[in-house]
C-alpha positions as CSV (number, residue, x, y, z in Angstrom):
1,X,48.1,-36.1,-94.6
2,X,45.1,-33.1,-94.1
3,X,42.1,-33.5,-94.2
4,X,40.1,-32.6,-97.0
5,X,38.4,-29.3,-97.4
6,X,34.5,-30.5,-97.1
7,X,34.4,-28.1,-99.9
8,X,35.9,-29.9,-102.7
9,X,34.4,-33.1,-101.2
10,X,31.2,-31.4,-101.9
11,X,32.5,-30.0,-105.3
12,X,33.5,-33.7,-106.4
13,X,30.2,-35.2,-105.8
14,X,27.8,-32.8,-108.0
15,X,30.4,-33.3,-110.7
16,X,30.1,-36.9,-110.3
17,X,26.4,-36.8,-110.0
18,X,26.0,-34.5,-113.0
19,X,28.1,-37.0,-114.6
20,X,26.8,-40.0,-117.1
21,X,29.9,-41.0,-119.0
22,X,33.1,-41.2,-116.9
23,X,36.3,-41.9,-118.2
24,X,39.1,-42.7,-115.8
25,X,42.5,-42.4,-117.3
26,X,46.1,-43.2,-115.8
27,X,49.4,-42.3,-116.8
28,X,51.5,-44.1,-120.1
29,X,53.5,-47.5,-118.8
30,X,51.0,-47.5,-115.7
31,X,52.5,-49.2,-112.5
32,X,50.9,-50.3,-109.4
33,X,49.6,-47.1,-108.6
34,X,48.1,-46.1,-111.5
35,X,45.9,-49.0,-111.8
36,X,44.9,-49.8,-108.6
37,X,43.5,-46.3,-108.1
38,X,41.6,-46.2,-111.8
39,X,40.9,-49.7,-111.0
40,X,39.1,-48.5,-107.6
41,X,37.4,-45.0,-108.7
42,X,35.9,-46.8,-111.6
43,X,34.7,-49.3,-109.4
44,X,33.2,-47.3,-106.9
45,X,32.1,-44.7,-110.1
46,X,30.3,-48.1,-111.7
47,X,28.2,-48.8,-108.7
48,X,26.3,-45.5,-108.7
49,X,23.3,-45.2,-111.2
50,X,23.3,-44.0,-114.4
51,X,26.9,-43.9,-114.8
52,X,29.1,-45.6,-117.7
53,X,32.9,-45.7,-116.8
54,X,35.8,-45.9,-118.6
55,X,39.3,-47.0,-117.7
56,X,41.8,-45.5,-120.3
57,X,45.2,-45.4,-121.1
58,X,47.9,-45.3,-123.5
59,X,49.9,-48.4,-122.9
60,X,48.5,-51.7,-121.9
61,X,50.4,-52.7,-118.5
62,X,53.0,-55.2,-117.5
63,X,51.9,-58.8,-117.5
64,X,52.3,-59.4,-113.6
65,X,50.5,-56.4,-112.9
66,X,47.1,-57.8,-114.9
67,X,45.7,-58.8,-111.8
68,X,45.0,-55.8,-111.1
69,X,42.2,-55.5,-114.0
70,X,39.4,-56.2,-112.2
71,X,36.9,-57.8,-115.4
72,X,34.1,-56.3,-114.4
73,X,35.2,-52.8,-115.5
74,X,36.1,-52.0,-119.5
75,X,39.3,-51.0,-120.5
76,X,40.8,-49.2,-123.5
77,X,44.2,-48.8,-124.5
78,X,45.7,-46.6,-126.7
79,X,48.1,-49.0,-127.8
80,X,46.4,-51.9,-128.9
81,X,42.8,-50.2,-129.2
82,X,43.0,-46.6,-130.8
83,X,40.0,-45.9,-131.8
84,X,38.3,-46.8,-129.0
85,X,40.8,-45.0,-126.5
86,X,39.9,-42.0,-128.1
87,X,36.4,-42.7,-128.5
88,X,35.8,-43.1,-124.3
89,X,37.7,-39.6,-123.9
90,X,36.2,-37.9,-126.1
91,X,32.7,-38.7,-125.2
92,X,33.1,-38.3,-121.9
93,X,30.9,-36.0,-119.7
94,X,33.5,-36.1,-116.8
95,X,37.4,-36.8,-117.0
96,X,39.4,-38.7,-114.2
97,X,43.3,-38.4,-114.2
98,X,45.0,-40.3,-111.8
99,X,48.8,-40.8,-110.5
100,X,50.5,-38.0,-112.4
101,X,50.2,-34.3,-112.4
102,X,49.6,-33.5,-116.4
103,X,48.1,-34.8,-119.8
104,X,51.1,-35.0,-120.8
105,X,52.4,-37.8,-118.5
106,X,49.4,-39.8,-121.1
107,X,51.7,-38.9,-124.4
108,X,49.0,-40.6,-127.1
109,X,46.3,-39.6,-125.0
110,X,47.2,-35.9,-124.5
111,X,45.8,-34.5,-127.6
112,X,42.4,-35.9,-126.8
113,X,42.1,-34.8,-123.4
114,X,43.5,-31.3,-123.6
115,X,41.0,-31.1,-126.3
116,X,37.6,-33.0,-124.3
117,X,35.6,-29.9,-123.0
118,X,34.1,-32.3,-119.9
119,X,35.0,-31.3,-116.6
120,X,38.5,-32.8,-115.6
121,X,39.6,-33.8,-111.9
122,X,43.1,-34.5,-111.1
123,X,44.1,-36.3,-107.9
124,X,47.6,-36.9,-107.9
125,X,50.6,-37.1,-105.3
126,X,53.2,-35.3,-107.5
127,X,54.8,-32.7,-107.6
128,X,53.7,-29.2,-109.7
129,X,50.2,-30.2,-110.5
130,X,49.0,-28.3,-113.1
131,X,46.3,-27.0,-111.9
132,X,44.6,-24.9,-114.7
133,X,44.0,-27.6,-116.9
134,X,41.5,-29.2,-114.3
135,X,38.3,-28.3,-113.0
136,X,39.3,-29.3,-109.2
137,X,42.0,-30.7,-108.1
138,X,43.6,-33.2,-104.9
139,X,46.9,-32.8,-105.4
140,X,49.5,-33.5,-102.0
141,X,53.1,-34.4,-102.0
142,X,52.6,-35.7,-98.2
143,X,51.0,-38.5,-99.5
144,X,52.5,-42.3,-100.3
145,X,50.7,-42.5,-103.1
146,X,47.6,-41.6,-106.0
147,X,46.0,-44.7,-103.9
148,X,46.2,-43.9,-101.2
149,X,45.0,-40.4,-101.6
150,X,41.8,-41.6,-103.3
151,X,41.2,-43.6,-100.2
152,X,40.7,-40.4,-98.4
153,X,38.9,-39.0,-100.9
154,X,36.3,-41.9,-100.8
155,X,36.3,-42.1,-97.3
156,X,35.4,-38.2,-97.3
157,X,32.2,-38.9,-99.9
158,X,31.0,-41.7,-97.8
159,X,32.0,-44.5,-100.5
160,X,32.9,-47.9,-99.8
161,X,36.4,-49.0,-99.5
162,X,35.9,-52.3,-98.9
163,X,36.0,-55.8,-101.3
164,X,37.5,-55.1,-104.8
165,X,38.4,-51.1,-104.0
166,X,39.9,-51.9,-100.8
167,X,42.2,-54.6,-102.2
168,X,42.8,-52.4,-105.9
169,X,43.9,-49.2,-103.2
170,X,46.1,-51.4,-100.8
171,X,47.9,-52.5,-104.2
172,X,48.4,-49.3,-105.4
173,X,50.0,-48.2,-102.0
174,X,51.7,-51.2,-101.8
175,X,53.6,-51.5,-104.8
176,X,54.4,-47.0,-105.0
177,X,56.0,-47.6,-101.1
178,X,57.8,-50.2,-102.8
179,X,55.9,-52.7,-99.6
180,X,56.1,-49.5,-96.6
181,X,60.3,-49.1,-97.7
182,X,60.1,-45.4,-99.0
183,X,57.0,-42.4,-99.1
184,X,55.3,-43.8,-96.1
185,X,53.7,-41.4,-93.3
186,X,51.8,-41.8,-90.4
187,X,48.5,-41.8,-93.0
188,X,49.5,-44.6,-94.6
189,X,49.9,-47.2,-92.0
190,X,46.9,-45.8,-90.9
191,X,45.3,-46.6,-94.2
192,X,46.8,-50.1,-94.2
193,X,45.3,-50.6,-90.7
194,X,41.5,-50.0,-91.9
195,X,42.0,-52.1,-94.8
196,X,43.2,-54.8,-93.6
197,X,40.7,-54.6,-90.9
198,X,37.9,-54.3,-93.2
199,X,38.9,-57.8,-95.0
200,X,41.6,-57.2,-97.4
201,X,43.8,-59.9,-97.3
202,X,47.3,-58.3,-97.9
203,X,49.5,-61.6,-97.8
204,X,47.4,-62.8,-100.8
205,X,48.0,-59.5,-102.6
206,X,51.8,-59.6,-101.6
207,X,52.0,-63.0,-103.1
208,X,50.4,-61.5,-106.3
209,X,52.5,-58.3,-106.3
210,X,56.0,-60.0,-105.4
211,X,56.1,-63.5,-106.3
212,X,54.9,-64.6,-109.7
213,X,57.7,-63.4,-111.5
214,X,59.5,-65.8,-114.6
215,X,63.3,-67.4,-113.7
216,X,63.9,-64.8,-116.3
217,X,63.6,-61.8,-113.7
218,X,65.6,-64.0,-111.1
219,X,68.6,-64.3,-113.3
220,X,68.7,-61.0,-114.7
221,X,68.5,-59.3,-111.0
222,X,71.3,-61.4,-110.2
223,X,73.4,-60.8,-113.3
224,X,73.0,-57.1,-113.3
225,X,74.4,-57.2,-109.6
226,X,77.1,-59.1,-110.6
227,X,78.3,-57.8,-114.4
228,X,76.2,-54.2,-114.8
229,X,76.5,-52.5,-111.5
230,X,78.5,-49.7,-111.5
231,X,79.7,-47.6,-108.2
232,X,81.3,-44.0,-108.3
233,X,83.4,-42.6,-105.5
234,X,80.9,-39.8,-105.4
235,X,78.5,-42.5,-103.4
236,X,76.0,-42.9,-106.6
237,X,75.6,-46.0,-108.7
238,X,74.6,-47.2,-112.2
239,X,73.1,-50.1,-114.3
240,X,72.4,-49.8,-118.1
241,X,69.5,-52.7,-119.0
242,X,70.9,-52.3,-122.5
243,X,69.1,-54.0,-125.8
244,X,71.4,-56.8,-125.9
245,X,70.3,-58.0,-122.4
246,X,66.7,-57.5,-122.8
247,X,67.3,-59.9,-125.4
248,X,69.5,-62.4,-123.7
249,X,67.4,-62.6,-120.6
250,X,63.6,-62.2,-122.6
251,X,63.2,-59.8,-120.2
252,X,59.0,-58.6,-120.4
253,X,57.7,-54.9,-119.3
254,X,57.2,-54.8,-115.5
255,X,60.2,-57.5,-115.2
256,X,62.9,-54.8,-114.3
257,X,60.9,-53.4,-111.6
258,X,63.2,-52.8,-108.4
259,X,66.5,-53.3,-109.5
260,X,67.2,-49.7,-109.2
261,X,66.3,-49.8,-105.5
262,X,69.1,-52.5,-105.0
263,X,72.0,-50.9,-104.7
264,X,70.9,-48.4,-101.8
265,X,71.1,-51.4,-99.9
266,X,75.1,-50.8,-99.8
267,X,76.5,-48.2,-97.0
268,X,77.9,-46.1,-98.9
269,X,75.4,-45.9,-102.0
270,X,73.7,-42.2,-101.4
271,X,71.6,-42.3,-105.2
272,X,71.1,-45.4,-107.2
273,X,70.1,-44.9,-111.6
274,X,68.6,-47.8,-113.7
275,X,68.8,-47.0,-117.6
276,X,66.7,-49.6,-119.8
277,X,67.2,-49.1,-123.4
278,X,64.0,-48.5,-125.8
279,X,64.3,-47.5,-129.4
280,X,65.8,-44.3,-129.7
281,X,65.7,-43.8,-125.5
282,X,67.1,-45.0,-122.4
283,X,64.0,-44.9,-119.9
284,X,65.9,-43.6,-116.4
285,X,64.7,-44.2,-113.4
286,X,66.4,-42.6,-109.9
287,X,66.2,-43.3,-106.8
288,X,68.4,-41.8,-103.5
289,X,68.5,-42.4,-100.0
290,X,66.8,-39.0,-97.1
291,X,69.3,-36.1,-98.2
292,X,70.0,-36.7,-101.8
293,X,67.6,-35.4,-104.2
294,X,66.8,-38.1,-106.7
295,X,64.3,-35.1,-108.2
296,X,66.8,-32.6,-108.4
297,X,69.4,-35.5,-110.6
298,X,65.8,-36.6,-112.9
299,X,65.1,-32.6,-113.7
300,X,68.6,-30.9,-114.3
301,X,69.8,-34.0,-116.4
302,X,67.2,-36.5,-117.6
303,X,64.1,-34.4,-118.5
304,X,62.2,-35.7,-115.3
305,X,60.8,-35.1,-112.2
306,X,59.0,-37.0,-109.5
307,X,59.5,-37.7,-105.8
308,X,62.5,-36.2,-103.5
309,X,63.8,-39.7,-103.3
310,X,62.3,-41.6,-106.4
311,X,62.3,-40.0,-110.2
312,X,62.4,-40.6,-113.2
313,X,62.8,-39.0,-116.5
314,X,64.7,-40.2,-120.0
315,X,68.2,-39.5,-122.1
316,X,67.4,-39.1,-125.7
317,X,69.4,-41.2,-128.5
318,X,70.9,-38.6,-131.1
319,X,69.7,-35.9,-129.0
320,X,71.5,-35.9,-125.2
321,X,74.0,-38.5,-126.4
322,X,75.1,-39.7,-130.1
323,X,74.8,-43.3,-129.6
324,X,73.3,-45.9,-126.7
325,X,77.1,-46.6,-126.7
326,X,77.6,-42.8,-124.9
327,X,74.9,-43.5,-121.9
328,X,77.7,-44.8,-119.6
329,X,80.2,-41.5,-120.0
330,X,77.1,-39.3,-120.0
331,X,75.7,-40.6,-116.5
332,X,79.0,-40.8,-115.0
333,X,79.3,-36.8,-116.2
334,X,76.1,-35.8,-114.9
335,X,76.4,-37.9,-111.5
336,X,80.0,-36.4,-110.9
337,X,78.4,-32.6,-111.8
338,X,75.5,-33.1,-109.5
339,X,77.5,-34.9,-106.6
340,X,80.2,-31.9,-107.3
């Protein structure tokens, strides 16, 4: 990536010095990403005097991605602690959003932060940042991840990236390159390089990331390969995670994560769609091999957006479709439309 204009280095540390109560917030479901680089701003916010920091967000996060909690830093989520999500933002002297390019990417929280009238940064690797609800904002595409573009941000100020922020940022990366498969650039590896230099030890953290799953996950990876995959002449394939085997295979939040990447792994798969069923919504996420648009699929037919080559969006129950039952006919429509 570019290096950072010394300006808004400069402009980002009298905000943060003029700062006393910091609230750090991530996006709704938060992945890797998300919390590794709330996990490590707050951190590196904490150990600066005077400040009180906040990590917020709407949903409380998968159960193997926990670790990444560090218990020194306090937490509120909107979910399971309302009052007191709402209570961090709105007395906050400086807003944090990290790892997605609006409020309202934080759905319970967006009321509260479009109406907080503290300074708000944005640092994000999305795409359309919008820009003129933020103070100053670090916003690059050409960037594997919000992680990794904090990294540069920190380095820029002088912070520490070493101990608990270096291992927090090498997670975030980590699991948003899906371990160095997809979004990586010269940067990156680069960033991997110093941190693993400066102590992080990263076959620890891949042991965390990658292999503390239930049987559950096992046998539902393996059955959707075998019974839900679904593979179009057009070079595109399908799963639908509906209710019925969430419920046969217990499956948990987080548990699902990388079965859409499987079938690119076959020749002639150009674009690869997960649908996982949830009350009144199937939660879609896309992802497509260099020179098919999994952006352009998420944004003309699944109300999304994201990355050229991994997106995600929704289709609405009694709104796009009539039933869950119609998911399958209206995906194989919109992938034979798009593939044309």
């Amino acid at each position: 990536m570019n290096s950072i204009p010394s300006d808004r280095i400069e402009a980002l540390a009298a905000l943060v010095q003029n700062a006393s109560r910091v609230a750090v917030v991530g996006h709704t479901r938060p992945d890797g990403d998300a919390l590794g680089s709330t996990a490590a701003l707050a951190l590196y916010l904490q150990s600066l005097p005077g400040k009180t920091v906040s990590c917020v967000f709407s949903d409380s996060p998968a159960e193997n991605l926990r670790f990444l909690l560090p218990g020194k830093l306090c937490y509120h989520f909107h979910d399971s602690q309302p009052a007191q999500a709402q209570a961090a933002v709105r007395e906050a002297d400086l807003v944090f959003l990290l790892d997605c390019n609006g409020f309202s990417r934080t759905e319970a929280l967006q009321p509260f932060l479009e109406a907080s009238p503290a300074p708000k940064v944005l640092i994000d690797h999305h795409l359309n940042p919008e820009s003129a609800s933020f103070s100053l904002v670090f916003s690059t595409p050409e960037v594997s991840s919000a992680s990794e573009l904090l990294y540069w941000i920190l380095k820029a100020m002088g912070a520490p990236v070493t101990g608990e922020i270096g291992t927090s940022l090498m997670a975030g990366m980590t699991t948003d390159t899906n371990n160095f498969a997809n979004s990586v650039f010269p940067s990156t590896f680069r960033m991997a390089s110093e941190l693993i230099s400066g102590g992080v030890n990263r076959d620890a953290l891949l042991e965390q990331i990658y292999q503390q799953y239930r049987q559950n996950r096992v046998r539902l990876m393996g059955y959707m390969q075998n019974e839900g995959l679904h593979i179009l002449p057009c070079g595109a394939a399908y799963m639908l995670l509906t209710s019925d085997i969430q419920q046969r295979f217990d499956l948990r939040e987080g548990e699902a994560e990388g079965l859409v990447n499987v079938p690119l792994s076959i020749a002639e798969v150009r674009l690869s769609i997960l649908l996982k069923e949830e009350k009144d919504r199937f939660r879609v996420s896309v992802r497509s091999k260099k020179g098919t648009s999994a952006q352009q699929l998420a944004a003309g037919y699944f109300h999304g957006g994201g990355h050229e080559n991994a997106a995600g969006g929704k289709l609405l129950i009694g709104t796009d479709i009539p039933s869950a039952d119609a998911a399958a006919a209206y995906v194989e429509n919109a992938l034979n439309s798009f593939f044309g």
